[in-house]
C-alpha positions as CSV (number, residue, x, y, z in Angstrom):
1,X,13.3,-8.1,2.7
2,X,11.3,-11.3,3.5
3,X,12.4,-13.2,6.2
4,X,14.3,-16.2,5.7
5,X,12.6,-19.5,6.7
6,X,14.3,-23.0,8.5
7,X,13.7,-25.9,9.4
8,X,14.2,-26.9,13.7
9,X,14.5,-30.5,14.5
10,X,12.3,-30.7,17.7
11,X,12.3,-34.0,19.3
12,X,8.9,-33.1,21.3
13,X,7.0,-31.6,18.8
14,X,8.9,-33.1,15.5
15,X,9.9,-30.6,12.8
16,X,8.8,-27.6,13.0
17,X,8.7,-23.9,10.8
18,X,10.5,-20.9,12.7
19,X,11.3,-17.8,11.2
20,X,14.4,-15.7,11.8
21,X,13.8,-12.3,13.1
22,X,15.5,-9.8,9.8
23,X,13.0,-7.4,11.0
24,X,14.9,-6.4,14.7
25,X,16.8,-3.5,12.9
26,X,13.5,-1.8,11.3
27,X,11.9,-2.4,14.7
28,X,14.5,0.2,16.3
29,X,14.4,2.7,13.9
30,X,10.5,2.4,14.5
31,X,10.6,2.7,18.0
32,X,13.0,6.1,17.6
33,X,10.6,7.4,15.1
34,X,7.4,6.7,17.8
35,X,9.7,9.4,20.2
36,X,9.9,11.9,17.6
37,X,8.5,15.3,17.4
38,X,5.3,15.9,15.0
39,X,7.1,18.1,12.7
40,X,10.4,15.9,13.2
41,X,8.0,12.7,12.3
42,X,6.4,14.6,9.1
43,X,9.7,14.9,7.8
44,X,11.1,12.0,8.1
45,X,8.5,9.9,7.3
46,X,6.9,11.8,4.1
47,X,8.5,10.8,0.9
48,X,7.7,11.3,-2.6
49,X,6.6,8.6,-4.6
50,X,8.1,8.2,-8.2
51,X,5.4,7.7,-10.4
52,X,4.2,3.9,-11.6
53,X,6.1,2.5,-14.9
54,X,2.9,1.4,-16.9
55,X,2.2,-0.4,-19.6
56,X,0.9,1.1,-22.9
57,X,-2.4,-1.3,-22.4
58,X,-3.1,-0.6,-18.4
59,X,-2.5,3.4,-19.2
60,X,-5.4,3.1,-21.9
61,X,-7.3,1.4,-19.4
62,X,-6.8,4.0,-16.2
63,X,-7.9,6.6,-19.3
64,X,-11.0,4.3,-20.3
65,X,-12.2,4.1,-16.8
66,X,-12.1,7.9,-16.4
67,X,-13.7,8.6,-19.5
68,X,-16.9,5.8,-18.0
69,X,-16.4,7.5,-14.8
70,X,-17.0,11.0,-16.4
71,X,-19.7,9.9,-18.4
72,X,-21.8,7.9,-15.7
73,X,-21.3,11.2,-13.2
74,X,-22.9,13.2,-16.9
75,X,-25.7,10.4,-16.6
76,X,-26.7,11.1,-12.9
77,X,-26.3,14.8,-13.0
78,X,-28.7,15.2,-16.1
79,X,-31.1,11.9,-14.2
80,X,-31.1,14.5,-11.0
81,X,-31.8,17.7,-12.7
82,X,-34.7,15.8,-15.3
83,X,-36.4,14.6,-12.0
84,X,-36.2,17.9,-10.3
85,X,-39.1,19.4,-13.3
């Protein structure tokens, strides 16, 4: 949630930004997990992730990029090996 912004009419200092404090219920449940057991904290903090929606065009990319990835690690290996004769 973002926190929700208004404007204070401040006679001293004019108008100024203040932000309302959304965040005070999270902050509890943070300070109950901070009290938890390790195993108690593992479990309630670990969640799996769902896996990322893509696009047709970023997924080729991801796959380019391993393919360079593969082929400059190919490069070095065979670099390392020539300069070892």
């Amino acid at each position: 949630m973002k926190p929700t912004t208004q404007l204070i009419d401040d006679p001293h200092k004019g108008l100024a930004l203040a932000e309302q404090d959304v965040y005070l219920g999270e902050r509890a449940e943070d300070e109950l997990i901070m009290h938890l057991e390790r195993d108690q904290f593992v479990e309630k903090t670990s969640r799996p992730v769902p896996r990322a929606a893509l696009s047709a065009r970023a997924t080729a990319a991801l796959w380019a990029l391993r393919v360079f990835v593969v082929l400059v690690s190919l490069m070095v290996l065979y670099t390392f090996i020539d300069q070892l004769h």
